[in-house]
Backbone bond lengths (Angstrom), bond angles and torsions (degrees), N, CA, C in turn:
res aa  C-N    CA-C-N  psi(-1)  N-CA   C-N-CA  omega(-1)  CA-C   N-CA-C  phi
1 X - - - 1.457 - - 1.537 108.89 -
2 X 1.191 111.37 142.96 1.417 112.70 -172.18 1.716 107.43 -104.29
3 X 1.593 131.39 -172.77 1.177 125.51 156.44 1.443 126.19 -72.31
4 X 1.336 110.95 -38.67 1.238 123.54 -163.29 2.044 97.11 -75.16
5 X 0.859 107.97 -24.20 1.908 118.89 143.15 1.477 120.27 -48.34
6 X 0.951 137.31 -21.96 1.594 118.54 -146.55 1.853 79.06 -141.26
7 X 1.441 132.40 -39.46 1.327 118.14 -160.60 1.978 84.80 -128.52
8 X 1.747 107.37 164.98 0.936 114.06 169.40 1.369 123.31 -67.34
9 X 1.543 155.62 176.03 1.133 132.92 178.16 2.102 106.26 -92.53
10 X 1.342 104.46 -29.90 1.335 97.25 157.18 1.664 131.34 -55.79
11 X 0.988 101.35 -31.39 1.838 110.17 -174.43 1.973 91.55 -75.12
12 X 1.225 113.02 -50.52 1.561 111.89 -164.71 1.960 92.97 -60.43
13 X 1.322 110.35 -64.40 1.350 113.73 -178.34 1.780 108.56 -29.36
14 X 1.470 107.28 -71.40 1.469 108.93 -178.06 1.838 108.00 -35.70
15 X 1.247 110.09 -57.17 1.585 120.53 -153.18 1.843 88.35 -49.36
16 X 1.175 108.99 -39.54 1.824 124.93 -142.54 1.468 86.24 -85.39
17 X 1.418 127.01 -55.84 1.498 127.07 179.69 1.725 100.34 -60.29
18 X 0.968 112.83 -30.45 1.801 91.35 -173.99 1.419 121.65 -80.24
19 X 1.469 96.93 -37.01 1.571 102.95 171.09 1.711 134.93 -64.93
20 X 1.402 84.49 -29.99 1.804 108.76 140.91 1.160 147.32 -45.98
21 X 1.542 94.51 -46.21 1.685 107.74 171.66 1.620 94.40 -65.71
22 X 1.254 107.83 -70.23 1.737 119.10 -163.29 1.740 107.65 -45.58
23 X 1.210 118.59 -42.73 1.584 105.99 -179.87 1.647 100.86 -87.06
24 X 1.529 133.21 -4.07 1.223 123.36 158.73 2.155 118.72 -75.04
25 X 1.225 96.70 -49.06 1.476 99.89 151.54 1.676 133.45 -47.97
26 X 1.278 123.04 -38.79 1.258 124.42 163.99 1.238 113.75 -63.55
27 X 1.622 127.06 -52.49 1.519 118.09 -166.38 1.783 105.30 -80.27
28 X 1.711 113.40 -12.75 1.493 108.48 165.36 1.409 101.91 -57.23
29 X 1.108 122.07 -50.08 2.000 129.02 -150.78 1.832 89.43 -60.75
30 X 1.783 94.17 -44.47 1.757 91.44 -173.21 1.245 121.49 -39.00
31 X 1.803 100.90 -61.95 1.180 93.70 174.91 1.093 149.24 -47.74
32 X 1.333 91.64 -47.48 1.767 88.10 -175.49 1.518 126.34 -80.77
33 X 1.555 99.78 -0.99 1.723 111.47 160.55 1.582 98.52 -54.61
34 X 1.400 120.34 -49.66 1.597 116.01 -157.33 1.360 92.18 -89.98
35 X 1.466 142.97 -10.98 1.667 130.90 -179.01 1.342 104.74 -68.65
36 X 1.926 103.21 -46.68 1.665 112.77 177.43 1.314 113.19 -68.13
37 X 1.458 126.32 -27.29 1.502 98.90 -171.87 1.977 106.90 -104.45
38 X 0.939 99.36 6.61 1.865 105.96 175.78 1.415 102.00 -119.83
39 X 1.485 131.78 -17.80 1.504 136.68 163.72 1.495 109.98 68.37
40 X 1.543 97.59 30.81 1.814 109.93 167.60 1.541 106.16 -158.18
41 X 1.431 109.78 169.88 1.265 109.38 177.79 2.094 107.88 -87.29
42 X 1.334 89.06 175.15 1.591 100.49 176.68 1.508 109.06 -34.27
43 X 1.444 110.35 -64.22 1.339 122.81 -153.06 1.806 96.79 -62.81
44 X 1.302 123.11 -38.63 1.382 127.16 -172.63 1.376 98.59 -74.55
45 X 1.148 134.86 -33.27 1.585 137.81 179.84 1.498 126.84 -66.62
46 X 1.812 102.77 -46.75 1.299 112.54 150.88 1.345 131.07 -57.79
47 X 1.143 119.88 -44.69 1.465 139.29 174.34 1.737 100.42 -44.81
48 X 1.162 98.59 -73.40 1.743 108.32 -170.90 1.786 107.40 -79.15
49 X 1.566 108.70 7.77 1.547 102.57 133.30 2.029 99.06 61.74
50 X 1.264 103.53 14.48 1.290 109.06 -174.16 1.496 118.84 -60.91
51 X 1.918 114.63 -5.58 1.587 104.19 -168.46 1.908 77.79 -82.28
52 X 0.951 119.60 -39.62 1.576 121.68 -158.13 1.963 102.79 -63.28
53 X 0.903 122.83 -31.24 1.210 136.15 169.25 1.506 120.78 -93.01
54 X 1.494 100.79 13.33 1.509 86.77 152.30 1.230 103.28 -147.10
55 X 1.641 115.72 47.82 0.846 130.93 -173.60 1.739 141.06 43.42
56 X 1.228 80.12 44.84 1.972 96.57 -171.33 1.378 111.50 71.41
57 X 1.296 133.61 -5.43 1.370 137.27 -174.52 1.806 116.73 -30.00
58 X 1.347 101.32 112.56 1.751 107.71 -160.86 1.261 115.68 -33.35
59 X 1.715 110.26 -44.26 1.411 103.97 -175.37 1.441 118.92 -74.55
60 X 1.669 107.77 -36.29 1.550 100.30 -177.39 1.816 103.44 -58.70
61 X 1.519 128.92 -38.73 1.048 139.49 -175.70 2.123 101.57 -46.14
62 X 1.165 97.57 -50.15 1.417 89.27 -145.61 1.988 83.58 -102.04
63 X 1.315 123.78 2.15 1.337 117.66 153.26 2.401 110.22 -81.55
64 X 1.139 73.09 -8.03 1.652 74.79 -178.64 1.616 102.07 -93.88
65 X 1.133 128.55 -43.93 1.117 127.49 172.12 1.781 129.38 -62.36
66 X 1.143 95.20 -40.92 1.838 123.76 164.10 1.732 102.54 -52.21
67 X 1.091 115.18 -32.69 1.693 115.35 -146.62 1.681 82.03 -110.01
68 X 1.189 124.12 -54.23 1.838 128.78 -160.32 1.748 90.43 -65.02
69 X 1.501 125.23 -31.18 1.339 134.87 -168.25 1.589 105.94 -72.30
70 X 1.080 104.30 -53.09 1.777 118.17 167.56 1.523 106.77 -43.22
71 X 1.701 106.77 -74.84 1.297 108.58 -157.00 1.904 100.59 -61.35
72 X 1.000 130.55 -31.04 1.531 123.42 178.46 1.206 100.04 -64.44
73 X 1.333 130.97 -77.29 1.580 131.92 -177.11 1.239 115.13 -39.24
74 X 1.851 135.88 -47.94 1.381 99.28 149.75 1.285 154.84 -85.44
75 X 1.668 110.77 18.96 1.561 119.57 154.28 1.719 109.38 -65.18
76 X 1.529 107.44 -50.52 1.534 105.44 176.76 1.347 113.24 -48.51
77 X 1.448 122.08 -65.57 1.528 113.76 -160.66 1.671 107.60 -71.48
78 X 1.591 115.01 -17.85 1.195 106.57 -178.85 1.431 116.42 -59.97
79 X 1.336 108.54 -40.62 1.424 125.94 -173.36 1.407 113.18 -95.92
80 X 1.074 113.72 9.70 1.874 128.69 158.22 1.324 118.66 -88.74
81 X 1.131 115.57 -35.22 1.599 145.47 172.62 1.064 122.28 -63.05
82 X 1.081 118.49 -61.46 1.860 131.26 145.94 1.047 99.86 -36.71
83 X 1.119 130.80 -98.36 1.021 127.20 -163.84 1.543 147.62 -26.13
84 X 1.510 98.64 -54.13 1.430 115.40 141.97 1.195 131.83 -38.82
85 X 1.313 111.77 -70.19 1.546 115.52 163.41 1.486 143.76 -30.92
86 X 1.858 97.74 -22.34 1.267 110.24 -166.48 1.617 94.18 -106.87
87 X 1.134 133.21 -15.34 1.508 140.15 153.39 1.272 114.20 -17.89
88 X 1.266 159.43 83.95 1.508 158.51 158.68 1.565 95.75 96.06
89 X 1.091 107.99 51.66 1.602 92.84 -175.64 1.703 74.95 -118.20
């Protein structure tokens, strides 16, 4: 038995777009925790190469990694979202 058996394919779509929205909303909040506390976006952060200039320092390291993780995940879900959306529309 499959899913698309047991639920309508609109009801599965909705469930899948919402849970989408919500982990696309979290990695927005990410960001802009790290825009406010470095007072630029990713791309300006990478650019100016700041984990290397502060000498790999764990946290800037693993706030750089935290933040590059965000900004990919919401290109993905953005463009998952669309996508979806445009399904029987």
């Amino acid at each position: 038995m499959k899913l698309i058996d047991l639920l309508p394919e609109k009801e599965i779509k909705e469930a899948v777009l919402s849970e989408y929205e919500k982990r696309l909303a979290l990695f927005k909040l990410t960001d802009e925790k790290f825009r406010k506390k470095y007072g630029m976006s990713f791309q300006e952060f990478d650019k100016k190469n700041l984990v290397a200039k502060k000498d790999f320092a764990w946290d800037i390291e693993l706030d750089s990694m935290n933040w590059e993780h965000a900004i990919e995940s919401i290109r993905y879900l953005e463009d998952k979202i669309k996508k979806i959306r445009e399904i029987n529309e």
